[in-house]
Backbone bond lengths (Angstrom), bond angles and torsions (degrees), N, CA, C in turn:
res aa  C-N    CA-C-N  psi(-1)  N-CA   C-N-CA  omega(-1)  CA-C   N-CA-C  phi
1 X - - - 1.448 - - 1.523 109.44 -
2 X 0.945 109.03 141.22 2.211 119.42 -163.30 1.723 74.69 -97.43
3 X 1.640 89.11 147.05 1.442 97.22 164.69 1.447 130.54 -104.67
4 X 1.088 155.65 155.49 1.649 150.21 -154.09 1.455 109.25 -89.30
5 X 1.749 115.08 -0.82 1.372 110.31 173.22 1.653 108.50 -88.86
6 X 1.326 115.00 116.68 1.410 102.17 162.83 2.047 118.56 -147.26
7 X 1.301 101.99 163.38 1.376 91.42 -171.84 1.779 97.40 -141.14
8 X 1.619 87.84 135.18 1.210 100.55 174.71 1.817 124.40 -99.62
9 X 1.256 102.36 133.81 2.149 121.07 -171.71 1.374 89.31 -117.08
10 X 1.653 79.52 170.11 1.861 108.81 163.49 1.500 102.31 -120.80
11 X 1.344 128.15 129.61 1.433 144.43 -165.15 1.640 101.92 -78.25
12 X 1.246 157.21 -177.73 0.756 146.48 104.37 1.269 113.14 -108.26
13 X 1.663 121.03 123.97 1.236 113.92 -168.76 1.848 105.45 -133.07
14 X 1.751 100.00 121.52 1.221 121.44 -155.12 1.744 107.33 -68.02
15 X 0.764 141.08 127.28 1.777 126.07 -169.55 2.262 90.43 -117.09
16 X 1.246 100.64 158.96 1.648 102.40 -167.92 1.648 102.49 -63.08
17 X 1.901 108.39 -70.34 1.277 99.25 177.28 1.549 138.29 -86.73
18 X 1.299 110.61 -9.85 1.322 132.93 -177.87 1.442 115.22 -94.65
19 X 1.383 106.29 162.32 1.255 126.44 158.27 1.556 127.21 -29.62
20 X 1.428 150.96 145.95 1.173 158.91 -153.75 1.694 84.06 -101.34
21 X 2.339 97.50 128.20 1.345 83.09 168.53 1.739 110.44 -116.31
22 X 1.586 127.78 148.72 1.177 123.50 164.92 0.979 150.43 -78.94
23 X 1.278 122.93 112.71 1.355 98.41 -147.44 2.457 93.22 -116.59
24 X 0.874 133.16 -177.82 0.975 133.10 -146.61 2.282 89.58 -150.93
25 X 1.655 100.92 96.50 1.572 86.98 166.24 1.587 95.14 -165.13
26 X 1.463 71.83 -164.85 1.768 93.24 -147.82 1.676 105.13 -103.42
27 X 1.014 130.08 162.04 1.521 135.31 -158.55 1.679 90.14 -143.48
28 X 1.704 107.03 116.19 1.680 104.45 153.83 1.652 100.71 -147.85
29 X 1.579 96.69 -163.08 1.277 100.70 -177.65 1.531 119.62 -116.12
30 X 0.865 128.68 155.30 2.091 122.68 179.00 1.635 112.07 -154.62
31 X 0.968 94.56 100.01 1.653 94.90 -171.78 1.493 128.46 87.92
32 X 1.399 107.69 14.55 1.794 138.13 177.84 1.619 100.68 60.82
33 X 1.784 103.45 52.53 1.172 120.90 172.09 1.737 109.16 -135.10
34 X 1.410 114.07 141.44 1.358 103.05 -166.21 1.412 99.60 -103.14
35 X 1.719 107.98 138.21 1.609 120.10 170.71 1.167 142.77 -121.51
36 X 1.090 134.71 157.30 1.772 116.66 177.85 1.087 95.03 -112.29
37 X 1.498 99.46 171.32 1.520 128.95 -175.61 1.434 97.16 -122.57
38 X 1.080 152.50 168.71 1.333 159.97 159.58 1.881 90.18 -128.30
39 X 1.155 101.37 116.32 1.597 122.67 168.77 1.863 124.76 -97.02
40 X 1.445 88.13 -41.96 1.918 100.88 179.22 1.080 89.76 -151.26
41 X 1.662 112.72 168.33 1.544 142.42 146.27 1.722 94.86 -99.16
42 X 1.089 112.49 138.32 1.343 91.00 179.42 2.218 89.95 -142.46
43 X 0.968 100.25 29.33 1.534 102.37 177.36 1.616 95.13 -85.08
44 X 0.442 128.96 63.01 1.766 139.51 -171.65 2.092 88.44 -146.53
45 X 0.712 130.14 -51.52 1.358 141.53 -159.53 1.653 94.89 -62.91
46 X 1.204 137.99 -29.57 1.711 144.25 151.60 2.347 78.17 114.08
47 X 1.414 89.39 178.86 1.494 108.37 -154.92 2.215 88.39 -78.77
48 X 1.246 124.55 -39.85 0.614 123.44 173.58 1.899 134.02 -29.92
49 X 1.102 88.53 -63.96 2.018 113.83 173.67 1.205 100.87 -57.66
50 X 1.777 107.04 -40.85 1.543 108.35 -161.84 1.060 124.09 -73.26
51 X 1.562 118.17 -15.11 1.775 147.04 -164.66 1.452 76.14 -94.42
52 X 1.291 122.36 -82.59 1.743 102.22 -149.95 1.612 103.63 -76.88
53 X 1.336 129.60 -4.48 1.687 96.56 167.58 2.101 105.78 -79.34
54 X 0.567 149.79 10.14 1.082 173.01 171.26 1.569 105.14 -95.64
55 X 1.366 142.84 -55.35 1.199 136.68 -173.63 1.919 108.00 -68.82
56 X 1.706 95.72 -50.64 1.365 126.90 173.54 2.035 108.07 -29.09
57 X 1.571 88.06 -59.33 1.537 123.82 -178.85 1.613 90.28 -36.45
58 X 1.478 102.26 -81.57 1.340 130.77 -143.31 1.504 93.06 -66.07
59 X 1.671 123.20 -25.54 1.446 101.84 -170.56 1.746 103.97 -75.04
60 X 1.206 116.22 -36.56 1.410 146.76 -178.27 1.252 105.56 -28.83
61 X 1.354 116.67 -68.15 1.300 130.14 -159.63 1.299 93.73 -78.63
């Protein structure tokens, strides 16, 4: 049974020769083990969007 606590991040995930990709997911628990979800890649959106959802983030919290 998935539990109703969950929280949604942006990943940054480092690749060897390329560019860093973003990906956009969700964090819960299932079996008092913690998991992600991968919801979007959203590094498609250019570095721009990606700085202020991240700034957006940071004012938030």
């Amino acid at each position: 049974m998935m539990s109703h606590n969950r929280a949604m991040h942006i990943a940054k995930i480092y690749n060897h020769a390329s560019a860093p990709t973003y990906l956009l997911r969700e964090t819960y628990r299932e079996g008092g083990k913690v998991k992600h979800r991968t919801l979007g890649n959203i590094t498609s959106l250019g570095s721009e969007k990606i700085a202020r959802i991240f700034q957006i983030r940071k004012a938030i919290s």
